[in-house]
C-alpha positions as a LaTeX table, in Angstrom:
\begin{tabular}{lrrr}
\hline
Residue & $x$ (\AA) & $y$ (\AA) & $z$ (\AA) \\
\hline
Unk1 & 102.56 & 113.33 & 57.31 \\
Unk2 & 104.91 & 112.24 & 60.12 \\
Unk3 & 104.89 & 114.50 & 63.19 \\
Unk4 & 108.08 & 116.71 & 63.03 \\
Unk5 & 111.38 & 115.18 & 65.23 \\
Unk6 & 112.15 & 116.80 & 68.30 \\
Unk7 & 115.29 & 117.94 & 66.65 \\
Unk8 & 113.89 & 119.40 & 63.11 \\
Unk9 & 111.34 & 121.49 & 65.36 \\
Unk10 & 114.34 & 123.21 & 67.29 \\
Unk11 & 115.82 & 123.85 & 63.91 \\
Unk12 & 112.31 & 125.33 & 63.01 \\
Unk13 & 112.63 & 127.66 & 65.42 \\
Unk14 & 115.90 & 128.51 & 65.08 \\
Unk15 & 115.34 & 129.28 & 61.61 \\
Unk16 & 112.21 & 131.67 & 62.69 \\
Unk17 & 114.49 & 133.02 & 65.32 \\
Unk18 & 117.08 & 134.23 & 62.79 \\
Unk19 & 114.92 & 135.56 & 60.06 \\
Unk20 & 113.01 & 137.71 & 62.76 \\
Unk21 & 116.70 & 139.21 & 63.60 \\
Unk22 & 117.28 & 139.78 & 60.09 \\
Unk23 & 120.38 & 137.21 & 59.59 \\
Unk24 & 118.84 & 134.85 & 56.91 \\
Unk25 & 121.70 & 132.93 & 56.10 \\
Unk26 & 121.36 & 131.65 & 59.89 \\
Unk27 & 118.39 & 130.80 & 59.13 \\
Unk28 & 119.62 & 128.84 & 55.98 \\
Unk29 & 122.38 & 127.18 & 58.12 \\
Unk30 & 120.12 & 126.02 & 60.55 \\
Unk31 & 117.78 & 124.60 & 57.61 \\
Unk32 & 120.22 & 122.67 & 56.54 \\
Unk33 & 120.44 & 120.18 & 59.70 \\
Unk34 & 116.50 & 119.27 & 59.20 \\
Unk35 & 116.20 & 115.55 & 58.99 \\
Unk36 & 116.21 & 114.18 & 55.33 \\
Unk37 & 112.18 & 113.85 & 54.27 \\
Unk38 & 111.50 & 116.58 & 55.81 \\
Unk39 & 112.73 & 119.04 & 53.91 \\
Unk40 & 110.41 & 119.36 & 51.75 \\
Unk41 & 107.58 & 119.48 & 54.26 \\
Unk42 & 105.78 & 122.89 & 53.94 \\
Unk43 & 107.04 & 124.90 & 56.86 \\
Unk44 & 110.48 & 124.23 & 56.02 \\
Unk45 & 110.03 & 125.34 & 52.55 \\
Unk46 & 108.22 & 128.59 & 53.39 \\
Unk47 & 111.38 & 129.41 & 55.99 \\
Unk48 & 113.85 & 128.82 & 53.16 \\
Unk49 & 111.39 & 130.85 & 51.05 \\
Unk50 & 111.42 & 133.98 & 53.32 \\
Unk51 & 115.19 & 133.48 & 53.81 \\
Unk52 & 115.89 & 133.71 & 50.26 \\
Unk53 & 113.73 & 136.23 & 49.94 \\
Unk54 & 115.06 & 138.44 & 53.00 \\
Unk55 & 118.40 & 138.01 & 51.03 \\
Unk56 & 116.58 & 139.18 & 47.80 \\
Unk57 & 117.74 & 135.86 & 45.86 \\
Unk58 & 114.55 & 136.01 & 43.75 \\
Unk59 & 115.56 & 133.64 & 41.52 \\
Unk60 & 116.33 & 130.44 & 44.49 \\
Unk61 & 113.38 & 132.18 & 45.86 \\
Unk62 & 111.39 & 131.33 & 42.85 \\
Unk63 & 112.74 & 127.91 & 42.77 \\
Unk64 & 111.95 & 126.96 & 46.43 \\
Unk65 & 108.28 & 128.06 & 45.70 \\
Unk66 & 108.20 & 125.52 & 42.44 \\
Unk67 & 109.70 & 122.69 & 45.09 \\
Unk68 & 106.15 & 123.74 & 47.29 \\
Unk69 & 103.69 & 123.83 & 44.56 \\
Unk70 & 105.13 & 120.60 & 42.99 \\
Unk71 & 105.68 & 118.63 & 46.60 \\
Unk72 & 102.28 & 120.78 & 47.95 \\
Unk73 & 99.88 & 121.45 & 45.08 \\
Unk74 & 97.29 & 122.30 & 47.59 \\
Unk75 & 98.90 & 124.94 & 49.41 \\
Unk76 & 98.07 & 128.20 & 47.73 \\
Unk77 & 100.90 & 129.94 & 49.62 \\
Unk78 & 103.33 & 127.93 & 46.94 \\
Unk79 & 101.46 & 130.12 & 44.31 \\
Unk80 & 101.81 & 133.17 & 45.70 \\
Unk81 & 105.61 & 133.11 & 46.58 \\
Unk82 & 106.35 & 131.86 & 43.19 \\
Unk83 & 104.31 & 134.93 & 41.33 \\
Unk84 & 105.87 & 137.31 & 43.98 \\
Unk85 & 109.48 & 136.13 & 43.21 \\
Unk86 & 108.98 & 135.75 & 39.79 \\
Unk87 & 107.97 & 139.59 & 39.77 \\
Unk88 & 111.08 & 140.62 & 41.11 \\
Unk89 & 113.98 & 137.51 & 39.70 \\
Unk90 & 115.75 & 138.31 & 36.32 \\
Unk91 & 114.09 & 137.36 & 33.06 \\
Unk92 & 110.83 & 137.53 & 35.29 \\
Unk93 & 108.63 & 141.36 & 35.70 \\
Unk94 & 104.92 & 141.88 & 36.01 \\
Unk95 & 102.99 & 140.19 & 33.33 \\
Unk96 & 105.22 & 136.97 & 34.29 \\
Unk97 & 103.95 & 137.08 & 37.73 \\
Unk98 & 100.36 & 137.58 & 36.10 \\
Unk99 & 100.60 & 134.63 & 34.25 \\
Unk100 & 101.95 & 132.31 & 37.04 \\
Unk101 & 99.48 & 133.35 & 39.53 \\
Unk102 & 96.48 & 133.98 & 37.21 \\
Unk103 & 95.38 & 129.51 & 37.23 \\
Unk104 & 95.71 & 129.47 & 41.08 \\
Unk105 & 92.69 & 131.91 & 40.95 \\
Unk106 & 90.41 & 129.13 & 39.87 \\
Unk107 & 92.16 & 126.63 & 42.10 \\
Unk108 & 91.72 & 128.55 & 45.31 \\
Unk109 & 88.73 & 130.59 & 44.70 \\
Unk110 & 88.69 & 131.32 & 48.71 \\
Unk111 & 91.74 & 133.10 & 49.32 \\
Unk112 & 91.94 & 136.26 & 48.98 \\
Unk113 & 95.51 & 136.85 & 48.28 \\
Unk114 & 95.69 & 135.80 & 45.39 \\
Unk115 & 92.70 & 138.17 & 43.41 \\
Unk116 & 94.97 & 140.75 & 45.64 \\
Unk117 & 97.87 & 140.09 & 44.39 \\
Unk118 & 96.34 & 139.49 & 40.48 \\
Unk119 & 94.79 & 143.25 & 40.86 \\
Unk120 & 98.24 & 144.70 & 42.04 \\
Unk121 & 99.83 & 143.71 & 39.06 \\
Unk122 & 97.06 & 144.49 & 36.95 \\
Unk123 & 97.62 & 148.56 & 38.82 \\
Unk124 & 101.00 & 148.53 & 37.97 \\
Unk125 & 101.10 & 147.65 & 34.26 \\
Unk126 & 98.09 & 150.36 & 34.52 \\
Unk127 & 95.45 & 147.85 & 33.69 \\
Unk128 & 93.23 & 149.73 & 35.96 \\
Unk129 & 89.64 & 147.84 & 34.41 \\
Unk130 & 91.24 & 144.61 & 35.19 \\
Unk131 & 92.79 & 145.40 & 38.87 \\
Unk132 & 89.16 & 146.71 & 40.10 \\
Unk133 & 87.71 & 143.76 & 39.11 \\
Unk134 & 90.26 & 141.69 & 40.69 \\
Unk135 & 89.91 & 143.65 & 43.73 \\
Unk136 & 86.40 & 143.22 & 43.73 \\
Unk137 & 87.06 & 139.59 & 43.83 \\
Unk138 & 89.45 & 139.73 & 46.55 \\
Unk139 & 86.61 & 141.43 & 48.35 \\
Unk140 & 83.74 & 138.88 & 48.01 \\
Unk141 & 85.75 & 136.32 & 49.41 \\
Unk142 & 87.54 & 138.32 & 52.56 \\
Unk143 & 87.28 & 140.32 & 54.78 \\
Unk144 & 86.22 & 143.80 & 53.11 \\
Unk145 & 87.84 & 146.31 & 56.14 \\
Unk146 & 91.06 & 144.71 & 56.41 \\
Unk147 & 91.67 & 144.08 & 52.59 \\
Unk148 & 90.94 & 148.12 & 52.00 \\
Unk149 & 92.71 & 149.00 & 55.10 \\
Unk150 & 95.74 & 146.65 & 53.60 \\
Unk151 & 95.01 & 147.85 & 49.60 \\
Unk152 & 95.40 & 151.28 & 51.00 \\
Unk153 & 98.72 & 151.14 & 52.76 \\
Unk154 & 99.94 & 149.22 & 49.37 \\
Unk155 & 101.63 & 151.23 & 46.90 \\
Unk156 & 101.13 & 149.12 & 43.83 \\
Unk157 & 97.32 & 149.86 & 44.16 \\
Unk158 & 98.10 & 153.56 & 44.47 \\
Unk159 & 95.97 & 153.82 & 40.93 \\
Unk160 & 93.13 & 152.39 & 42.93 \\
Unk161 & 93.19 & 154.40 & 45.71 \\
Unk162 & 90.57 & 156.73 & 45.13 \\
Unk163 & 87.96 & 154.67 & 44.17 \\
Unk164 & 89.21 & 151.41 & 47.48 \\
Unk165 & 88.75 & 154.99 & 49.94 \\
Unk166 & 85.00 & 155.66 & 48.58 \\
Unk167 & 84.26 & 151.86 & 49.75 \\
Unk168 & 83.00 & 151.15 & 53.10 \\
\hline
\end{tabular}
């Protein structure tokens, strides 16, 4: 991949600028001027993927995440946005975010996220069995303090809660 222009790295920043001052359709605007080819490079699409998102367009959300996966199959981050938009976009829900994310389990068996995110929707459609086990999973593969600090201070895993504060 090409390094970034000059000019598309300003708008980069820009664009990180805006969505940390809450105005994400400045950060859209400034989006927009990014050199053609590289808009579809990765960091762009995760900025317009947080600026839909901070606008709580799930559903341009969810297609900006199907632009990564398709233009980035190896980026697991693609995954995860699309499963987390899909949760929340019309016509989508939890068992829809399930589904989405459940494959990119096996394709990124190192990141944590994703069992995390697999057990939270497991906790919320009350499949408690299943979300322990993805928990578990999330576990083995990061970093045990800091995924119980975070599963703890997440209120889909409430169900979980007492048995995530028996484990060291």
């Amino acid at each position: 991949m090409d390094p970034l222009s000059a000019s598309d790295l300003h708008r980069i920043n820009a664009a990180q600028g805006w969505l940390m001052l809450g105005a994400p359709g400045e950060a859209h605007l400034e989006l927009r001027e990014i050199t053609a080819g590289s808009e579809t490079r990765p960091e762009v699409l995760d900025l317009q993927w947080q600026a839909f998102a901070a606008q709580t367009n799930w559903t341009a959300a969810f297609a900006i995440a199907e632009v990564l996966i398709r233009q980035h199959p190896g980026a697991p981050g693609g995954w995860i946005n699309r499963s987390y938009a899909a949760r929340r976009m019309p016509g989508g829900g939890l068992a829809r975010a399930f589904e989405l994310l459940r494959p990119a389990a096996d394709c990124f068996p190192d990141e944590p996220a994703i069992p995390f995110n697999l057990a939270c929707y497991c906790a919320q459609e009350n499949r408690l069995d299943d979300a322990w086990t993805w928990y578990r999973a999330a576990r083995k593969v990061g970093n045990p303090a800091a995924l119980r600090s975070q599963a703890l201070a997440d209120d889909d895993l409430r169900p979980l809660w007492p048995m995530i504060s028996q484990l060291q």
